[in-house]
Backbone bond lengths (Angstrom), bond angles and torsions (degrees), N, CA, C in turn:
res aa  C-N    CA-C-N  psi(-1)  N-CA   C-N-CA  omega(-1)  CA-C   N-CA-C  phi
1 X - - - 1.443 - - 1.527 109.12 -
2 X 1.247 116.53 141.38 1.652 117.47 -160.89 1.469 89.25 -90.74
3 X 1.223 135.42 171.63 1.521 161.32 -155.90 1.330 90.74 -108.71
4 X 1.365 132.38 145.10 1.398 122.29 164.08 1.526 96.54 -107.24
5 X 1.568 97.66 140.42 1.622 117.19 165.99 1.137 146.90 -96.17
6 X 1.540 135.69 74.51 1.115 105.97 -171.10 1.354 128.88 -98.00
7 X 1.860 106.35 158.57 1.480 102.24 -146.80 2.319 75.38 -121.85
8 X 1.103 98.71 160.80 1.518 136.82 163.99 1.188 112.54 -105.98
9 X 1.560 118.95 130.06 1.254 132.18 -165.91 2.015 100.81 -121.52
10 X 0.857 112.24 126.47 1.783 98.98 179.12 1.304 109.25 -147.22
11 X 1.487 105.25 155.85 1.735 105.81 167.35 1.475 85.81 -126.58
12 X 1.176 117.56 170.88 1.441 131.38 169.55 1.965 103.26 -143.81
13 X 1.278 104.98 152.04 1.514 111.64 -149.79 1.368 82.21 -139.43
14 X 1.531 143.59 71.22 1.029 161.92 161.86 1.752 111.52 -35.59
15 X 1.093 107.33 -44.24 1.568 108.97 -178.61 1.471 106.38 -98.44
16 X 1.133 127.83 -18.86 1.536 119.25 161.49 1.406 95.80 102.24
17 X 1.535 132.30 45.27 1.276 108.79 -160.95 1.868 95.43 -89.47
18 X 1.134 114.12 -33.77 1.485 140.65 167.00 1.923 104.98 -20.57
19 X 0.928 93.44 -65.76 2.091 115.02 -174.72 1.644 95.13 -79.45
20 X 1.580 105.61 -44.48 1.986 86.46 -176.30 1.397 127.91 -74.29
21 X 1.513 103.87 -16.19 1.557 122.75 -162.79 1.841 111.38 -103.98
22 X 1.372 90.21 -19.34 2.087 101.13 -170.65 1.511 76.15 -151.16
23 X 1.070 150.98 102.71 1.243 137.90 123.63 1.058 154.92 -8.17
24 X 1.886 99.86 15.33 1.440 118.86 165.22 1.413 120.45 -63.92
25 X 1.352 138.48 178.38 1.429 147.20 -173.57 1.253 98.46 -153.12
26 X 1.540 98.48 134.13 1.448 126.93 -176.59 1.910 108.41 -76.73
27 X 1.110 106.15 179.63 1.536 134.84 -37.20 1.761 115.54 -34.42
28 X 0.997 95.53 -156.17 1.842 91.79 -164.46 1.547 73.13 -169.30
29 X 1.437 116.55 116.00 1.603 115.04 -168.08 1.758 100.28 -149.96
30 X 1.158 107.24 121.83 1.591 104.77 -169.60 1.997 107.90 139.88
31 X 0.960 125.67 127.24 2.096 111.46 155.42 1.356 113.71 -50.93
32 X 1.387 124.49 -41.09 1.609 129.37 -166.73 1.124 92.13 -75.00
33 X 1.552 131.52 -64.43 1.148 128.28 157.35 1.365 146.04 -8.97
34 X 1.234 110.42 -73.24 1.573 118.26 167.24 1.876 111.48 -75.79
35 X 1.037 125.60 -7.42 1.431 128.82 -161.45 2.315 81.66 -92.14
36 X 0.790 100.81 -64.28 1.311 101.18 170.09 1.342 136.47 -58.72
37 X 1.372 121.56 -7.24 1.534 139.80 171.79 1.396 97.73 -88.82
38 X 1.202 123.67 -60.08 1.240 146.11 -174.16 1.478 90.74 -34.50
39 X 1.928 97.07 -85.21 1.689 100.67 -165.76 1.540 116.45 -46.50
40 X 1.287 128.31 -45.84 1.247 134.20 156.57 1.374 129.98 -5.05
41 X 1.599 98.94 -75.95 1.916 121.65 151.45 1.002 129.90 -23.56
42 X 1.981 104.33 -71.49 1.005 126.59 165.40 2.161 115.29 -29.38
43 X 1.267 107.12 -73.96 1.180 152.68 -158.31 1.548 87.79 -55.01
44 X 1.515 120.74 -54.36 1.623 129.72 -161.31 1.870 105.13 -89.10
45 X 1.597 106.91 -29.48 1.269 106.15 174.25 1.612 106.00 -137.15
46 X 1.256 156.93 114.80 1.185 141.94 -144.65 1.736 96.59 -105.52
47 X 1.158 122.89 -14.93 1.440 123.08 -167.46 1.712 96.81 -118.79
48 X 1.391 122.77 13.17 1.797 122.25 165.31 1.543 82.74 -71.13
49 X 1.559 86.10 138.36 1.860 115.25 177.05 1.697 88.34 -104.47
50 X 1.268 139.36 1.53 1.453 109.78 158.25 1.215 123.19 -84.77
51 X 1.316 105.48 -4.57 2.143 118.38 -173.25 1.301 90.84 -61.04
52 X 1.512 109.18 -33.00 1.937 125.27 -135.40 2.014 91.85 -88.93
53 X 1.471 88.11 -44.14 1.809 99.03 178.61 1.405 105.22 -71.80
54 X 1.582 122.47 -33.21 1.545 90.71 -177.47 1.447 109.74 -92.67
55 X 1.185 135.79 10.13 1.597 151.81 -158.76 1.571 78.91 -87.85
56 X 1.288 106.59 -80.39 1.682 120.68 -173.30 1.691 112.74 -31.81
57 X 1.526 101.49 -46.85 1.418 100.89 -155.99 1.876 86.82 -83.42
58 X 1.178 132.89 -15.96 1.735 119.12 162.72 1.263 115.96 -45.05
59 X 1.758 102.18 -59.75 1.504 118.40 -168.27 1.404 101.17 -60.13
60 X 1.270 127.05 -49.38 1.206 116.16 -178.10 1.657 105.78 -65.70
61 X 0.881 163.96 -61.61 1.189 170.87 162.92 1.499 101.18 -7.66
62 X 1.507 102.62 -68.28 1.621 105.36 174.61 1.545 136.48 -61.28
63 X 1.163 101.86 -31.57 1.778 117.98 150.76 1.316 111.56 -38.30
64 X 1.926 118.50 -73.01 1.027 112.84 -157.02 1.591 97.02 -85.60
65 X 1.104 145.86 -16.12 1.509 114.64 159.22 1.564 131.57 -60.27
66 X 1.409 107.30 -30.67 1.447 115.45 -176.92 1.269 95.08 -62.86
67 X 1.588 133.44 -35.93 1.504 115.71 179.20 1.534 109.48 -92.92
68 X 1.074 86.81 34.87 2.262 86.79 163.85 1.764 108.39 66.26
């Protein structure tokens, strides 16, 4: 029987561009969650590379659940 693992998925937004740009406040904890911070980001600055880091860190998220 395999061990179950659980793994933590994170971005961290060191300069705060997240709270200066959308005036949300972190953490930001959830897929529905972050999928909507993201677009937000996205949406308020289209060329912020953290939209781009938390985009990634979904996909990655969704990868590693599809493999259990």
């Amino acid at each position: 029987m395999a061990k179950k693992v659980n793994t933590l998925v994170i971005t961290v937004d060191r300069d705060d561009d997240l709270g200066k740009k959308t005036n949300l406040a972190g953490p930001i904890v959830g897929e529905k969650a972050c999928i909507k911070a993201a677009e937000t980001l996205a949406i308020a600055d289209p060329g912020e590379s953290d939209a781009n880091a938390m985009f990634a860190a979904i996909k990655a998220y969704r990868e590693l659940k599809e493999l259990g």
